[in-house]
N, CA, C and O atoms as a DFTB+ gen file, in Angstrom:
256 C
 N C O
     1  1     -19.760      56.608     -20.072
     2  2     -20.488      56.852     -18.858
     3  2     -19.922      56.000     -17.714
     4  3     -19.836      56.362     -16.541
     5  1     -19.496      54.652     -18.293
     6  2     -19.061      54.149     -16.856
     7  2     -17.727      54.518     -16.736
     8  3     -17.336      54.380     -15.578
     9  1     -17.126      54.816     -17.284
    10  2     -15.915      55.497     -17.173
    11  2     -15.654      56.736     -16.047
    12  3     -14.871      56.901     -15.113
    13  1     -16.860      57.587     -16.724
    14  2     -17.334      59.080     -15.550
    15  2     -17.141      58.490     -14.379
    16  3     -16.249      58.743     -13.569
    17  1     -18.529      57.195     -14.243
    18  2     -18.696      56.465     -12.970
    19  2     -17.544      56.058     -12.035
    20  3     -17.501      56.178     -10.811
    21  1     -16.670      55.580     -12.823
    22  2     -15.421      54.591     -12.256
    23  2     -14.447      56.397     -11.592
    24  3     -14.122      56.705     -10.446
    25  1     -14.284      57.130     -12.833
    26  2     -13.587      58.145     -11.859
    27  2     -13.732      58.912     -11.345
    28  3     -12.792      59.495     -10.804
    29  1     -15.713      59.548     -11.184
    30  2     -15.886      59.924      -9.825
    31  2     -15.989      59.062      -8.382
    32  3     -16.056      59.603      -7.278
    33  1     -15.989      57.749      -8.595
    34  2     -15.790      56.881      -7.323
    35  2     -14.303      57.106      -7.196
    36  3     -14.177      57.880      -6.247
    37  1     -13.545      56.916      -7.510
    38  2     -12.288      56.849      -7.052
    39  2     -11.536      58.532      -6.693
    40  3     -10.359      58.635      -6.348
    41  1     -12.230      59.430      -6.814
    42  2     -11.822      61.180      -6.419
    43  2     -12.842      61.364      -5.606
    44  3     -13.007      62.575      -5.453
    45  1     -13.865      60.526      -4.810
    46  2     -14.220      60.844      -3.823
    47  2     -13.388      59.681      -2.758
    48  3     -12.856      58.579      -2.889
    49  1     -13.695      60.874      -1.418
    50  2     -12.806      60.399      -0.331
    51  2     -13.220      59.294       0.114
    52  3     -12.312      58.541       0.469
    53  1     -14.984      58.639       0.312
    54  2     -14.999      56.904       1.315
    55  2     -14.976      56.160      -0.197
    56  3     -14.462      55.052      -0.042
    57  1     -15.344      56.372      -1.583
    58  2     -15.060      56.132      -2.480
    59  2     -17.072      55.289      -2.681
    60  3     -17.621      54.210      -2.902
    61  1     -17.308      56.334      -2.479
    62  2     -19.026      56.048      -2.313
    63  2     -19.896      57.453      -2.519
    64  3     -19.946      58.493      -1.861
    65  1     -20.747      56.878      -4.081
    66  2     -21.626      58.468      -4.316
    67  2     -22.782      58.141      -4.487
    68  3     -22.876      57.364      -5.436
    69  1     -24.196      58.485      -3.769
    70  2     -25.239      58.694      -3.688
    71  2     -25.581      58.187      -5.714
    72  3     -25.024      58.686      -6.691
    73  1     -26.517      57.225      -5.697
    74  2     -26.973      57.309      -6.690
    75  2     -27.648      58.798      -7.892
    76  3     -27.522      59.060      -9.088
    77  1     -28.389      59.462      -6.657
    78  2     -28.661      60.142      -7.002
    79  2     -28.057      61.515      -7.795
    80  3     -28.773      62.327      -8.380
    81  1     -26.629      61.592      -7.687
    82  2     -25.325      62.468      -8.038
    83  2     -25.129      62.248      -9.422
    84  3     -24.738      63.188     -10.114
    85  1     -25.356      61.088      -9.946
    86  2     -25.326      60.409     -11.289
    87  2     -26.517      60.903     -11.752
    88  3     -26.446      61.937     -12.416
    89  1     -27.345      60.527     -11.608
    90  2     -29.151      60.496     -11.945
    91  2     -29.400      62.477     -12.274
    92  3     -30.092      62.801     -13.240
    93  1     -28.878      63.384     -11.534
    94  2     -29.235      64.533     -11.724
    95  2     -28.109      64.540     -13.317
    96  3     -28.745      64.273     -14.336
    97  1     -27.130      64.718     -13.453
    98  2     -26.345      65.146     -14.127
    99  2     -26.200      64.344     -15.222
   100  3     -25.518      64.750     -16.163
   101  1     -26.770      63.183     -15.261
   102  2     -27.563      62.665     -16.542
   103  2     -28.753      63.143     -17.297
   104  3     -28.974      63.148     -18.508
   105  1     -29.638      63.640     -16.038
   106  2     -31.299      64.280     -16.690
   107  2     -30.665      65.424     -17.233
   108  3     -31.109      65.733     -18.338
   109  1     -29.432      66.409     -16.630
   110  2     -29.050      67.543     -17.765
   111  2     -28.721      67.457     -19.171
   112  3     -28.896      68.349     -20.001
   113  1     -28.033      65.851     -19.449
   114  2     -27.677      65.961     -20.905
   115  2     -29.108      64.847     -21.647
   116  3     -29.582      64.894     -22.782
   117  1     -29.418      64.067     -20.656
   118  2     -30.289      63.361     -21.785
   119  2     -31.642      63.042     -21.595
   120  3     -32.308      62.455     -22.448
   121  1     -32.132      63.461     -20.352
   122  2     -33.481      64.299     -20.354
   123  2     -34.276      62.464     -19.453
   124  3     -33.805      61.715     -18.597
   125  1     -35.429      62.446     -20.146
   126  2     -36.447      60.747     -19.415
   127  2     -35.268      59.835     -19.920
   128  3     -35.509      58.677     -19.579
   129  1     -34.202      59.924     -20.537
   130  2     -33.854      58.791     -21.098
   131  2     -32.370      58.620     -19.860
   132  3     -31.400      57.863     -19.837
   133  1     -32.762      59.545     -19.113
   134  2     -31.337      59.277     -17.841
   135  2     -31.667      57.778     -16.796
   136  3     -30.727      56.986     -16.866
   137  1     -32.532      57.428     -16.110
   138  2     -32.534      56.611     -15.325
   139  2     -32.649      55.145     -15.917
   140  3     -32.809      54.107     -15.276
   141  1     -32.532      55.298     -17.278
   142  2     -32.784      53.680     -18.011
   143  2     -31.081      53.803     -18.419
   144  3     -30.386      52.807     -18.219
   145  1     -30.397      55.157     -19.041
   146  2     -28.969      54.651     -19.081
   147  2     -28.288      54.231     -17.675
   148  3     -27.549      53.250     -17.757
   149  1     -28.405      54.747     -16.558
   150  2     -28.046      54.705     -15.563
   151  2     -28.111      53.444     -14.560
   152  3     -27.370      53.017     -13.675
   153  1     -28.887      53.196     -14.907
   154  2     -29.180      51.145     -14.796
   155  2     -28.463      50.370     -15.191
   156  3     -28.047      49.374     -14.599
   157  1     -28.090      50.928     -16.845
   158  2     -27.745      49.625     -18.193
   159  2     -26.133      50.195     -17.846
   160  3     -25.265      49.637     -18.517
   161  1     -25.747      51.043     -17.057
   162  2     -24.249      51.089     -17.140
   163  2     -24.029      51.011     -15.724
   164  3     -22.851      50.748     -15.481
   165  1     -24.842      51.164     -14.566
   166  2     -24.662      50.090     -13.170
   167  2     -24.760      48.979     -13.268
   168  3     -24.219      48.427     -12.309
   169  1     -25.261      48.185     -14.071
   170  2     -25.150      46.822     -14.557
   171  2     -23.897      46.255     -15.370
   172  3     -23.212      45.243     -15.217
   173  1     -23.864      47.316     -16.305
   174  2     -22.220      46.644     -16.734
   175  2     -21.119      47.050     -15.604
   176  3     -20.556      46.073     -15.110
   177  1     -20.802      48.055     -15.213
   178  2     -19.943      48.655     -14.327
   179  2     -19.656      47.466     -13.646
   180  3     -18.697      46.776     -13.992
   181  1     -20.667      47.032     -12.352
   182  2     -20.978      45.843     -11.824
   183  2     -20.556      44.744     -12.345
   184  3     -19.587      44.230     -11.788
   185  1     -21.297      43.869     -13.875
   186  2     -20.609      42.752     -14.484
   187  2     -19.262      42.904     -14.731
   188  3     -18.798      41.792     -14.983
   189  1     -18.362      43.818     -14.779
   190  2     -17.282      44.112     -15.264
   191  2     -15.937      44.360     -13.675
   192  3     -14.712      44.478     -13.649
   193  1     -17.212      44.338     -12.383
   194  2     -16.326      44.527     -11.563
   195  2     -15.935      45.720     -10.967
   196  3     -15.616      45.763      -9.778
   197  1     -15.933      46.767     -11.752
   198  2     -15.398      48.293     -11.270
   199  2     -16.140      48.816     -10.603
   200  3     -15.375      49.589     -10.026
   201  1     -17.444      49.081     -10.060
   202  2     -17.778      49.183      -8.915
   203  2     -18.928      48.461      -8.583
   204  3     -19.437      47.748      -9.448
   205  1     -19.459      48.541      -7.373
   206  2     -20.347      47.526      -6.706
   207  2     -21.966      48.817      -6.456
   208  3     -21.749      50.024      -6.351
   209  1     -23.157      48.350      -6.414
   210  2     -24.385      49.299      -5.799
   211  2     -24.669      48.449      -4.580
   212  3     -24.759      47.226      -4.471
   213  1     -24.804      49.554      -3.573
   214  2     -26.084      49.085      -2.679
   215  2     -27.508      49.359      -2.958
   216  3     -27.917      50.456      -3.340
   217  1     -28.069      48.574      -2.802
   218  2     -29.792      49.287      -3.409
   219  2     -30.262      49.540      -1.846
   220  3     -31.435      49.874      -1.677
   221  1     -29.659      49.438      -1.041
   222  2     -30.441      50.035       0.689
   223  2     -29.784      50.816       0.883
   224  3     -30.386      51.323       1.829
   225  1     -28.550      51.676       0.688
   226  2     -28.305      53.159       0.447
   227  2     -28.240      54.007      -0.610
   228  3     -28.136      55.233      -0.629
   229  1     -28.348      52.822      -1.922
   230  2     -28.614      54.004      -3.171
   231  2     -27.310      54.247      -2.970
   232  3     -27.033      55.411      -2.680
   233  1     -26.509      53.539      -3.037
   234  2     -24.927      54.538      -3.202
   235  2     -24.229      53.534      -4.338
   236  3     -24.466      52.326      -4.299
   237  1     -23.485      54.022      -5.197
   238  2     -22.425      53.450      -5.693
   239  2     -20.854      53.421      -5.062
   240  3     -20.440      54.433      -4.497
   241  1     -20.053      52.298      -5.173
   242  2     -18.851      52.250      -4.248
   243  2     -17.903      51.688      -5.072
   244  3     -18.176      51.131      -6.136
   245  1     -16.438      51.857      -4.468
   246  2     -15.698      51.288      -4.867
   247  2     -15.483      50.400      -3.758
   248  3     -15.502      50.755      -2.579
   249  1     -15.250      49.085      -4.228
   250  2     -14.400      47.535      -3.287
   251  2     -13.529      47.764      -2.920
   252  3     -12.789      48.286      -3.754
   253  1     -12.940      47.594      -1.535
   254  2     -11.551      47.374      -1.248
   255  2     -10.955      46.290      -1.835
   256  3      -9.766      46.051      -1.625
């Protein structure tokens, strides 16, 4: 999953996707249990560096 994460940030053009882009297309494969994975792998993503959240736009990004 953070993998997905890491290379839809980097094939979009400001290299920034609406939280919410993740959050739908998670509830398709794994139903109430999407917004608790989606946390626990913005959190590693984050500890690990590969991308950064804003929580006042809800966006995930990549760092220059």
């Amino acid at each position: 999953m953070i993998r997905w994460i890491y290379e839809t940030l980097q094939r979009d053009d400001d290299r920034r996707v609406d939280r919410d882009f993740f959050l739908d297309k998670l509830r398709e494969e794994v139903g109430d249990f999407a917004e608790d994975q989606l946390d626990v792998a913005i959190s590693w993503g984050r500890f690990a560096e590969l991308f950064a959240y804003d929580k006042d736009t809800d966006e995930l990004f990549l760092e220059a």
